[in-house]
C-alpha positions as CSV (number, residue, x, y, z in Angstrom):
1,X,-9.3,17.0,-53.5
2,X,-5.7,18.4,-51.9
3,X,-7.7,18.9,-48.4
4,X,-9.2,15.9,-48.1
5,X,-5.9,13.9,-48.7
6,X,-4.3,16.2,-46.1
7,X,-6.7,15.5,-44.1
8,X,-6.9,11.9,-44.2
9,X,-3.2,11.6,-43.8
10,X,-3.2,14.1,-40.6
11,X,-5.6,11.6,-39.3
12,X,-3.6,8.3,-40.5
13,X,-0.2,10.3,-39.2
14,X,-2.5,10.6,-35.5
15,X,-3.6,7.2,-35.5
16,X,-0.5,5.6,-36.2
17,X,1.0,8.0,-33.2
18,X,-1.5,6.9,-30.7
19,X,-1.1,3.1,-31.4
20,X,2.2,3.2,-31.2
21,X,1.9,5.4,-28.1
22,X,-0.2,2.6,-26.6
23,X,2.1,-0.4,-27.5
24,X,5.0,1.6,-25.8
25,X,2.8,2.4,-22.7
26,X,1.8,-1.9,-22.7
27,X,5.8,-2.1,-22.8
28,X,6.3,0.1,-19.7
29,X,3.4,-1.3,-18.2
30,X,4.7,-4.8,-18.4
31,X,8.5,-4.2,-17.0
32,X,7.0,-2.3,-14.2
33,X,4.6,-5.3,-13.3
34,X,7.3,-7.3,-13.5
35,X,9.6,-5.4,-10.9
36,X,8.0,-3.2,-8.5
37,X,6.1,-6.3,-6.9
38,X,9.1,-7.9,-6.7
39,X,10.7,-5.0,-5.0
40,X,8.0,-4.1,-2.7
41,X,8.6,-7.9,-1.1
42,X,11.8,-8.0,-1.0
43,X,11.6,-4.5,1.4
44,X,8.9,-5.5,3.2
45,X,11.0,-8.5,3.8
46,X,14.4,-6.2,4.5
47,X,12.1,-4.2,6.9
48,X,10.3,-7.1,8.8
49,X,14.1,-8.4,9.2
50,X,14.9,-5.0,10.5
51,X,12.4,-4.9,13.2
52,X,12.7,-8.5,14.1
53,X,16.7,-7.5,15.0
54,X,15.9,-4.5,16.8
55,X,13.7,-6.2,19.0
56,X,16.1,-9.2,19.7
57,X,18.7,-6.4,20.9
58,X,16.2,-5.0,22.6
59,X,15.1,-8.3,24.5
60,X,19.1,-8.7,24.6
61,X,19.9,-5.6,26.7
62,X,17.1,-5.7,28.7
63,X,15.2,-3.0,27.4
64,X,11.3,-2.7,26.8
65,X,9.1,-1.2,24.2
């Protein structure tokens, strides 16, 4: 029947959408494991730096927290 094979490809057509939505969203998934840890370290890091350098100016002009 016409319907029916309408049908069935309206529902391949959405299937085929949503697994390629999923591999894309694996994709994304994956680059932003890969950077945002990365990134979050390295600001702690900058920040920890930051604070470490105040404080030995501090110490340096005689000032107190």
């Amino acid at each position: 029947m016409v319907v029916d094979d309408q049908l069935t490809q309206a529902v391949n057509r959405v299937a085929d959408a949503i697994e390629e939505n999923t591999l894309l969203i694996a994709k994304i998934l994956a680059h932003y494991n890969s950077v945002v840890p990365p990134m979050k370290e390295n600001a702690d890091r900058a920040n920890k730096f930051g604070r470490d350098a105040e404080a030995e100016e501090m110490r340096a002009n005689g000032q107190h927290n």
